[in-house]
Every structure is written in structure tokens, then in C-alpha cells.
One Martini backbone bead per residue (centre of mass of N, CA, C, O) as a GRO file, in nm:
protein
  322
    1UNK     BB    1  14.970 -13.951  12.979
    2UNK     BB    2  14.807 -13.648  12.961
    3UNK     BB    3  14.885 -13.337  13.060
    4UNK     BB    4  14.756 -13.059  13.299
    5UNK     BB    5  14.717 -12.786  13.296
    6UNK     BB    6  14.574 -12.564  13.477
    7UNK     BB    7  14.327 -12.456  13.311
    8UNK     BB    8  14.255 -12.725  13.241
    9UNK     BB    9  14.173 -12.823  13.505
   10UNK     BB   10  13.901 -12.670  13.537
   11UNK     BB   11  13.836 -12.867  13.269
   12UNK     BB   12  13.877 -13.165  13.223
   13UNK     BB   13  13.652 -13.330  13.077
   14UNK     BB   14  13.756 -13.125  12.846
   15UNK     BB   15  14.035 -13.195  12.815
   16UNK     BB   16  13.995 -13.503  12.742
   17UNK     BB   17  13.831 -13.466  12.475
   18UNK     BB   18  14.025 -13.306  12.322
   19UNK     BB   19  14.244 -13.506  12.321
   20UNK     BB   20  14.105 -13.758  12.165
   21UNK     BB   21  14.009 -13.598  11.929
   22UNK     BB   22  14.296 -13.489  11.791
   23UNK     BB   23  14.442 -13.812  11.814
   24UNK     BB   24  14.237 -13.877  11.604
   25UNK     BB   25  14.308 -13.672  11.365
   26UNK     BB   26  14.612 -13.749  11.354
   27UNK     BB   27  14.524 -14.057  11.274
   28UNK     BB   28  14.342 -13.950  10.990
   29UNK     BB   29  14.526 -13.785  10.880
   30UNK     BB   30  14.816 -13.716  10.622
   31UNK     BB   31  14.960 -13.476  10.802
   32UNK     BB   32  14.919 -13.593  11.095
   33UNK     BB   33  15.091 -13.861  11.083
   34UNK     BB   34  15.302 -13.876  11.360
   35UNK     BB   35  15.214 -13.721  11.536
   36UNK     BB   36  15.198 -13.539  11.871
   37UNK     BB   37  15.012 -13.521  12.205
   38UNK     BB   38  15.008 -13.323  12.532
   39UNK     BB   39  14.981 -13.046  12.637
   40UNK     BB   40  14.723 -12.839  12.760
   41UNK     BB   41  14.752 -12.527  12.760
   42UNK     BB   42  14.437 -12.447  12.611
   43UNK     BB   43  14.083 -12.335  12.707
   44UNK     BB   44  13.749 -12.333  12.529
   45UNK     BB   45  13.490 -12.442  12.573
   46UNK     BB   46  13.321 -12.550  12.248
   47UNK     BB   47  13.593 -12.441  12.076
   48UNK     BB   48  13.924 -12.448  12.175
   49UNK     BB   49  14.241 -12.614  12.182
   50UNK     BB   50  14.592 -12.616  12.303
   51UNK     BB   51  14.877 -12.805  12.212
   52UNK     BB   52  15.133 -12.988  12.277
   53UNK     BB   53  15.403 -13.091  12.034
   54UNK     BB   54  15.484 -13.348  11.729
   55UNK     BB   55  15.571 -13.227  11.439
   56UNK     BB   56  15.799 -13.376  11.198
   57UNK     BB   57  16.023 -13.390  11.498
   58UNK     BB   58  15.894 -13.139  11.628
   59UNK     BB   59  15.813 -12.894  11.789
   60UNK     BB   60  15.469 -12.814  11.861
   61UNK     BB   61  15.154 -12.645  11.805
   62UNK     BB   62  14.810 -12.715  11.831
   63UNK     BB   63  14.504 -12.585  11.696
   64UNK     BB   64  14.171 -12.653  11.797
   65UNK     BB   65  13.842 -12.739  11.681
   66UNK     BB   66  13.496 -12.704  11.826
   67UNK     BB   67  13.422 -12.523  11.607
   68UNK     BB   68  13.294 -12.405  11.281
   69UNK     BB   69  13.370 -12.131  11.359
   70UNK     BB   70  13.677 -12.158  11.431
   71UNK     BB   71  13.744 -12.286  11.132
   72UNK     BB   72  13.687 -12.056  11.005
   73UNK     BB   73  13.929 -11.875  11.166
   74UNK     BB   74  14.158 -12.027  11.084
   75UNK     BB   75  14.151 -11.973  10.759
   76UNK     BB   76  14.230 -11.655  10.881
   77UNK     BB   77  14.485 -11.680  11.005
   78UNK     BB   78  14.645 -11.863  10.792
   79UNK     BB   79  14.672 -11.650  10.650
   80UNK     BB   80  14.820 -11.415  10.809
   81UNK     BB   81  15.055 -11.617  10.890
   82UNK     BB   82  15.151 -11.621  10.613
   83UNK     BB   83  15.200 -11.336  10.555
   84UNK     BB   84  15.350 -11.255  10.731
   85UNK     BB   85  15.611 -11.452  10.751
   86UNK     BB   86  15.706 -11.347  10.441
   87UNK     BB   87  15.885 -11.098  10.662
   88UNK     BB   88  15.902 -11.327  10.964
   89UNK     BB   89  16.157 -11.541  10.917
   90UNK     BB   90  16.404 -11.412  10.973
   91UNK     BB   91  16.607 -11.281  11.272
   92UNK     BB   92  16.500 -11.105  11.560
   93UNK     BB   93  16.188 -11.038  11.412
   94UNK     BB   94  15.927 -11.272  11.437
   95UNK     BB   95  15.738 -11.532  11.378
   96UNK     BB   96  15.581 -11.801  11.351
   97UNK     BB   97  15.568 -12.108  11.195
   98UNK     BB   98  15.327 -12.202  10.953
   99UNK     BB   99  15.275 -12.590  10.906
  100UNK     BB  100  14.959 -12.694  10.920
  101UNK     BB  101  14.641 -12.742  10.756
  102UNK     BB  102  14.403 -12.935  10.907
  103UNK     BB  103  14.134 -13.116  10.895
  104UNK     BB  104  13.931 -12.973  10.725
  105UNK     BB  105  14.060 -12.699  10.962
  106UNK     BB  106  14.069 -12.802  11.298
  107UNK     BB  107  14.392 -12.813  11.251
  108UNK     BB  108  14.706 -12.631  11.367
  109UNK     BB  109  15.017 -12.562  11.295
  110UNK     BB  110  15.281 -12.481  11.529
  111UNK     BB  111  15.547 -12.367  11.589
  112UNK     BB  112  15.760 -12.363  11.825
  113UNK     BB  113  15.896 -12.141  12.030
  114UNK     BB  114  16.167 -12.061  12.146
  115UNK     BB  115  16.198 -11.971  12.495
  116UNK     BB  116  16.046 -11.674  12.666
  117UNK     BB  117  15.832 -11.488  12.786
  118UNK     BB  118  15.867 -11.183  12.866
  119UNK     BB  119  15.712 -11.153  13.150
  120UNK     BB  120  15.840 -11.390  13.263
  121UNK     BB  121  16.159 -11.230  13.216
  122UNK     BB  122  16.113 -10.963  13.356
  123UNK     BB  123  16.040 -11.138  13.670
  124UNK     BB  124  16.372 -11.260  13.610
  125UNK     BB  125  16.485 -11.006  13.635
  126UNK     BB  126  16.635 -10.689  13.681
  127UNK     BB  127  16.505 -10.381  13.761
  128UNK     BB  128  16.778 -10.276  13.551
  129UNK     BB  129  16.711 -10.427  13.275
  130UNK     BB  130  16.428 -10.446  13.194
  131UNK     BB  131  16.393 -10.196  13.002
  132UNK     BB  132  16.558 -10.347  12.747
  133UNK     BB  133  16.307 -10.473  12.617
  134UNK     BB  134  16.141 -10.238  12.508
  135UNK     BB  135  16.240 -10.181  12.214
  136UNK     BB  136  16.242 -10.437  12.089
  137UNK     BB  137  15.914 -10.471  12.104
  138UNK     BB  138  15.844 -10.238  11.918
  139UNK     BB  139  16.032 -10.311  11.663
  140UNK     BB  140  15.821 -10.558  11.613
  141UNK     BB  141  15.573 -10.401  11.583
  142UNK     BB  142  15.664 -10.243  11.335
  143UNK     BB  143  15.708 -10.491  11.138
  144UNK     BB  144  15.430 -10.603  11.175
  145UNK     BB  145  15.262 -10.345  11.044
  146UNK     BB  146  15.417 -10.197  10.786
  147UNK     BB  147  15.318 -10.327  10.514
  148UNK     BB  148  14.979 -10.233  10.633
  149UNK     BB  149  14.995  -9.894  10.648
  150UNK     BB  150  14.787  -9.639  10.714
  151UNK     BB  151  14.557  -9.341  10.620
  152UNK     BB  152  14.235  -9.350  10.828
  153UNK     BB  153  13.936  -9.273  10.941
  154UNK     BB  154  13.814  -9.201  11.221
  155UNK     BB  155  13.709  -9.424  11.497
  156UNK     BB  156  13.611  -9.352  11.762
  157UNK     BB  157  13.333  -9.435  11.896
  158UNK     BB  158  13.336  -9.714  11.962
  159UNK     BB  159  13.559  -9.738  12.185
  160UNK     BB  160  13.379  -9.581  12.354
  161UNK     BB  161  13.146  -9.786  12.381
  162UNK     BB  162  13.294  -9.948  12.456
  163UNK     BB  163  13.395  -9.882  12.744
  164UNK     BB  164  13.116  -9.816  12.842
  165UNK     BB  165  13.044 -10.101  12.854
  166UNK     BB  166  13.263 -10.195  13.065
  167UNK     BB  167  13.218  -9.998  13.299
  168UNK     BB  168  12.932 -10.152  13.353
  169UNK     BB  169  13.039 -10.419  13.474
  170UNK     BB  170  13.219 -10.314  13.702
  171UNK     BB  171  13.316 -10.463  14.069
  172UNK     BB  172  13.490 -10.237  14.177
  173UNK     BB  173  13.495  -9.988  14.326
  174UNK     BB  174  13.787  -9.837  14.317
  175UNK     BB  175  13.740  -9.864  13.968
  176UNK     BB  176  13.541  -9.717  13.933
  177UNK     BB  177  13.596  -9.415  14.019
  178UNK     BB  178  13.837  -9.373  13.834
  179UNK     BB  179  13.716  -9.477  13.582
  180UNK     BB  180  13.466  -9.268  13.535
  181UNK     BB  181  13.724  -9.069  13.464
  182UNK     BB  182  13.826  -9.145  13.277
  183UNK     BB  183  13.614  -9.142  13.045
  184UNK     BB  184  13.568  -8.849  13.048
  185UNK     BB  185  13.838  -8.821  12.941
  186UNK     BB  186  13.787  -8.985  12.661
  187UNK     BB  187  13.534  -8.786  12.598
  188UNK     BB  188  13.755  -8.567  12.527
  189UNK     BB  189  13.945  -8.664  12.366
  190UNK     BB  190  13.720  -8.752  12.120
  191UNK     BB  191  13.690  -8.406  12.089
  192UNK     BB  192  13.985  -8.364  11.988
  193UNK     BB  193  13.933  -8.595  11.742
  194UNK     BB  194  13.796  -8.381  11.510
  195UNK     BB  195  14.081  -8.249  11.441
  196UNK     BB  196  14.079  -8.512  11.295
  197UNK     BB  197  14.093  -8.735  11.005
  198UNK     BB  198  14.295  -8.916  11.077
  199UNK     BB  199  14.475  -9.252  11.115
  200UNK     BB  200  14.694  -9.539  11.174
  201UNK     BB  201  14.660  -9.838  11.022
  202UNK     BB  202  14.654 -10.178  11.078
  203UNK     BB  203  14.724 -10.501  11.052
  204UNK     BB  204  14.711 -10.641  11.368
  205UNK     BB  205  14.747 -10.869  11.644
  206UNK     BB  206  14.497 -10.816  11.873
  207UNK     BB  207  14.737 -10.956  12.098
  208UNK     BB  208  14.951 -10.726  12.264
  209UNK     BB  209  15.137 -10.896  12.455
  210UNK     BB  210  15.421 -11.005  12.623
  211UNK     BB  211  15.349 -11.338  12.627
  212UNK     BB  212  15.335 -11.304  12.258
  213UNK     BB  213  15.641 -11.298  12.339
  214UNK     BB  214  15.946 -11.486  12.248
  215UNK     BB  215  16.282 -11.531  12.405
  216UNK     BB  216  16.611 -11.539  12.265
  217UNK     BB  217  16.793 -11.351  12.329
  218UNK     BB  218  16.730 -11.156  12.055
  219UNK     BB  219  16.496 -11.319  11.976
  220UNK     BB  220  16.189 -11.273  11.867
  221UNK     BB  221  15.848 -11.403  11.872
  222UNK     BB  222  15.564 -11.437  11.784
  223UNK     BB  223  15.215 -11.518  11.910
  224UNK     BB  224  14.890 -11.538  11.869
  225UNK     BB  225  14.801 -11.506  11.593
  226UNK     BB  226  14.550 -11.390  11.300
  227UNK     BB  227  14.465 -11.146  11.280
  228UNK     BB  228  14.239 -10.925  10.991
  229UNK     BB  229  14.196 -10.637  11.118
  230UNK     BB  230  14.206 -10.262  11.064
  231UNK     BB  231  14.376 -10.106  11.324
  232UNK     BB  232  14.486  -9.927  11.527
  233UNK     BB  233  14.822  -9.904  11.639
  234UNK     BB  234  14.795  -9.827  11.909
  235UNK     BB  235  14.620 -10.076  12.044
  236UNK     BB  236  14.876 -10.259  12.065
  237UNK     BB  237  15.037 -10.086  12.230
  238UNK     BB  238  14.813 -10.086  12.473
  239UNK     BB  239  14.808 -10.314  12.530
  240UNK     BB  240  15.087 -10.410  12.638
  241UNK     BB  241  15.110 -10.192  12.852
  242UNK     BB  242  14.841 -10.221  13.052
  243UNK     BB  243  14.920 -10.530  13.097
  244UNK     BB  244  15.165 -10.432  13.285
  245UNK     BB  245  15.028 -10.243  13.493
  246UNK     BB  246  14.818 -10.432  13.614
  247UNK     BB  247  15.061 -10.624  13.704
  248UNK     BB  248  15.314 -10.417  13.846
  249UNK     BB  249  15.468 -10.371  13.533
  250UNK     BB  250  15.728 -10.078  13.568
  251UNK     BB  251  16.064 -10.062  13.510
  252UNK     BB  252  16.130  -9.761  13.533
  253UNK     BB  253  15.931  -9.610  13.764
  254UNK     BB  254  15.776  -9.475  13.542
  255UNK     BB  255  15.487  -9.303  13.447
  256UNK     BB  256  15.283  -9.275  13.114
  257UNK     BB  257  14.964  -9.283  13.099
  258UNK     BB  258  15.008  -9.501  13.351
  259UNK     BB  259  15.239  -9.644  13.210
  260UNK     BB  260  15.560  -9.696  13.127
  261UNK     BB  261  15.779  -9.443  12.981
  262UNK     BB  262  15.968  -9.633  12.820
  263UNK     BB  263  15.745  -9.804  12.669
  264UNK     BB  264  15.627  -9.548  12.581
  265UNK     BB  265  15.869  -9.449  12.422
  266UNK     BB  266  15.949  -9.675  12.252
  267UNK     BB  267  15.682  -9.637  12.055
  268UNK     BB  268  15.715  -9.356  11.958
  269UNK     BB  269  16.021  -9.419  11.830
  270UNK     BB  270  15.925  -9.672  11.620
  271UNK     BB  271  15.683  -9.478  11.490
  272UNK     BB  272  15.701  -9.183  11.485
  273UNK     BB  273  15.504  -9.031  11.663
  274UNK     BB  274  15.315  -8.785  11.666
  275UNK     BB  275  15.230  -8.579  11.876
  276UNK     BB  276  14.906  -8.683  11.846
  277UNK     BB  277  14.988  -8.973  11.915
  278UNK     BB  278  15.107  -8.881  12.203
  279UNK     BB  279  14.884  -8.779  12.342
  280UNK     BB  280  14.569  -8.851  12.188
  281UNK     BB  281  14.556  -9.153  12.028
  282UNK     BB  282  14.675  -9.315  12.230
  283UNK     BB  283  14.550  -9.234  12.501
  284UNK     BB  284  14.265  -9.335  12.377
  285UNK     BB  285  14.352  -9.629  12.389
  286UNK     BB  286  14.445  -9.657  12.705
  287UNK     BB  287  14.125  -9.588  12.802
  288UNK     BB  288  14.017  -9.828  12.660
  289UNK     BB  289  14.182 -10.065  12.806
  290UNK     BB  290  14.164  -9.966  13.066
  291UNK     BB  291  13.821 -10.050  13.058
  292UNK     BB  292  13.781 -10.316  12.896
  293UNK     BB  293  13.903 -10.487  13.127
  294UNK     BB  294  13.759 -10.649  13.327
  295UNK     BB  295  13.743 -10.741  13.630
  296UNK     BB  296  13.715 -11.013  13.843
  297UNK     BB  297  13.548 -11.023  14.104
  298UNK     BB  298  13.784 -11.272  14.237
  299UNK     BB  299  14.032 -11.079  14.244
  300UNK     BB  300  14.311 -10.982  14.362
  301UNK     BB  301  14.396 -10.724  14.547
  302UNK     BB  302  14.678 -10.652  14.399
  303UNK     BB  303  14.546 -10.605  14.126
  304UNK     BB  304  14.337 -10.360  14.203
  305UNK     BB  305  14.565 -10.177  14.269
  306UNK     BB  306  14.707 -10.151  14.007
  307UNK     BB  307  14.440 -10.048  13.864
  308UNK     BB  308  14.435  -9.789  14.010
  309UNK     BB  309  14.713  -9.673  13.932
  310UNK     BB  310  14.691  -9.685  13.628
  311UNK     BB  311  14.379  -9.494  13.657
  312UNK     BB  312  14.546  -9.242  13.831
  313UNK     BB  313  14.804  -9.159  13.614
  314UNK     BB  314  14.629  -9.111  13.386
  315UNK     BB  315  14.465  -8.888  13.479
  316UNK     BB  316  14.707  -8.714  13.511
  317UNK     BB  317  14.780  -8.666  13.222
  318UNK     BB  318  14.504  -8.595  13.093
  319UNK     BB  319  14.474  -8.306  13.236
  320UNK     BB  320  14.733  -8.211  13.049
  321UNK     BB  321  14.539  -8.254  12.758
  322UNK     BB  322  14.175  -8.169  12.914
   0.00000   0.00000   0.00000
């Protein structure tokens, strides 16, 4: 009997069909016969599903398409897999290793990676010692963006509309309230990136916040890539930052544009960057973070705590700065 996770068990019935349907693909492709698959770990009905198991004897996570569309971005994500890994194979700081892409492409096999997520370790660490993990996670990221960094032109205007767009979807007042006076300063932020030609992109991770590190001594190894969009670098580090400030994870009890000040300055210290970057484009994105989450209606009280103080703290730095 195939167990699942809390997050399937929302859809079960669309998780027991996920996983018949991927069982008979194991048996039927000559790549992955003698596979087994286990707890289906994540859904996402009628797009795609990941399920843990064993593929040639060893621990792997398979990711099933569910749609045509899905198994399109599966061929450019083992792209994007295939190449990190080609520099982020081994030593402390790595990707995870992609194992086999088939059925056709509808499903990807990886490498299962040992360890804890981050966010989990952080939360069962002692808070003295939690800033600790804070530059290896930065210097993660900047080893998986260096190959493919350049300096190209600013495109403020869309984050801007993303944001103010999601801004408009926000349905708890008092987030309503501070996001709204933070968007004027993200748009303040924007009209003096006029005075700036370029900033800094590269092929980013496009979902980095810190349960996509898994931890195992000091190796970390990144899991959930396979994004292939040139994004500003900001961005990978505002996700992370705003996602730890969110859920109330702030380590060093200090913070900086709303997010904890070590793990901001972790990331200012691994990319080397310049006032304007750590002024300017970091927090233009960490305000875009910062509105682009829309909370669901019916989150617990003490989330929206975290986000009006992530809210309320990012305001008082960018006063100092527009």
C-alpha cells in the first residue's frame, strides 16, 4: 500500500490515480523497470506529481507529468539539471544529481539527496547558532549562478506590475495596509533604477528559499531546479530571505529591509555587491517578495503577524533610502 503525504491526502483520489498511472510506466519503460515508487510527496492535480522511491537500487524522487504542457518543461529543466550539475557535482556545494529522463519524458528520475532541508534545521537548531548556516547558503547560490552571470538591462517595469498585481488580490487588512505604502516605495525604488543601465542576471534556481538546500553535515545540495530564465540575481535571494521572514524565521534577531541582517549581508558578502545593489536592486526585489506571495485567506493568525512585521520593517529601511 502506497502511503501519502498530508498535502496528498488533500486529493486522494487524484494521488492514488497518480500513482497507478506512474507504477505502470515503471513497468512498462526499459529505463525504469525495477524502479519502485513510495509516498507521493507533492501534487498538483492534473499537471504533475513527485513521489519518492528507488531507482536502480538506490533512493530517488521520480516527477511524473500529468500534462503534455509539464512534460514540455520537464525536457528543459533536465536541460537546465544536466548542466549545473556539470559544475555542481561534488564537494560542499551541489545540485542533485539528474538520473534518468523518460516514458517519453514523462518522467524525471533524481538523485534523492541525504540530509534535512534547511528551514527544518534551522527550526531544531539552537537560535545561537542558526546564523551559521547563513553564508554557506549564499555561497550555494552564487557557485550555481557564476557559470551563466552577465550585466544586462534593467527591466524594472514588469516586477513592478507583478506586484501591484498581486497586491490587488491581498485580503487580510492589516497586510493590505503596509503592503500598500510598500509598493509606493517599490515605485519609488523604480523611478531611481532609471539612473542605473544594467544590473546583474543569470539562469537563476527561480524557487530558492532554504527547504529547496537539503543539509547533511556541511554538504548542501539544491533540489526543486531546473528553471532556464535569465532572472536578475536579486531575486533568488529575495526569495529566500522573505520566505524565512515570513514564516518568523529571523536568526540573528536583527533585520535588514524586513528580512534577518545576516542572511542579508550573507548574500551581499558571496556576490561582492556593489552599494546600488545592496541598497537599490536587492531591496526592489525583496519588495516584489514581498507583495508577489499573496497569503491564502484562511492562513493562521500568526502568519499574517510575521508578514505585516516583514512588511512594516522592510518600510522603515527604504524610508532611508527613498
Amino acid at each position: 500500500m502506497h502511503h501519502l503525504t498530508p498535502k496528498a491526502q488533500q486529493d486522494p483520489a487524484a494521488a492514488t490515480a497518480a500513482q497507478q498511472y506512474l507504477a505502470a510506466l515503471l513497468a512498462a519503460d526499459p529505463v525504469l523497470v525495477g524502479s519502485a515508487a513510495a509516498e507521493v510527496l507533492r501534487l498538483v492535480p492534473g499537471r504533475r506529481a513527485i513521489l519518492s522511491g528507488q531507482f536502480n537500487g538506490q533512493p530517488a524522487v521520480f516527477r511524473l507529468s500529468l500534462h503534455p504542457e509539464e512534460t514540455k518543461a520537464f525536457a528543459t529543466a533536465w536541460q537546465e539539471l544536466t548542466r549545473a550539475h556539470a559544475h555542481m557535482s561534488d564537494g560542499t556545494h551541489r545540485t542533485v544529481t539528474p538520473l534518468a529522463l523518460a516514458a517519453e519524458g514523462q518522467v524525471m528520475v533524481l538523485e534523492q539527496a541525504p540530509g534535512t532541508p534547511l528551514l527544518d534545521l534551522l527550526w531544531s537548531l539552537e537560535p545561537e547558532v542558526r546564523t551559521r548556516q547563513m553564508q554557506p547558503a549564499a555561497i550555494w547560490l552564487r557557485r550555481y549562478t557564476a557559470p551563466t552571470e552577465a550585466m544586462t538591462p534593467i527591466n524594472r517595469g514588469p516586477w513592478r506590475n507583478w506586484a501591484e498585481a498581486a497586491l490587488a488580490k491581498q485580503t487580510h487588512v492589516p497586510l493590505i495596509a503596509v503592503e500598500t505604502q510598500v509598493f509606493q516605495k517599490m515605485k519609488h525604488l523604480s523611478r531611481q533604477l532609471r539612473d542605473y543601465t544594467d544590473w546583474r542576471t543569470a539562469i537563476c534556481h527561480g524557487d530558492f528559499h532554504p527547504n529547496n538546500l537539503i543539509v547533511a553535515g556541511d554538504r548542501l545540495t539544491g533540489i526543486d531546479l531546473g528553471g532556464s530564465n535569465r532572472t536578475p540575481i536579486y531575486r533568488d535571494m529575495a526569495r529566500f530571505l522573505t520566505h524565512m521572514a515570513r514564516r518568523g524565521m529571523v536568526p540573528s534577531g536583527q533585520r535588514r529591509f524586513g528580512v534577518d541582517a545576516v542572511a542579508f549581508d550573507a548574500f551581499v558578502n558571496a556576490f561582492d555587491l556593489s552599494p546600488a545593489e545592496a541598497t537599490l536592486h536587492l531591496p526592489y526585489l525583496i519588495c516584489y517578495e514581498t507583495l508577489v506571495r499573496v497569503e491564502h485567506p484562511d492562513m493562521p493568525a500568526a502568519r499574517i503577524r510575521h508578514g505585516v512585521a516583514l512588511a512594516e520593517t522592510l518600510l522603515e529601511d527604504l524610508r532611508q533610502v527613498v
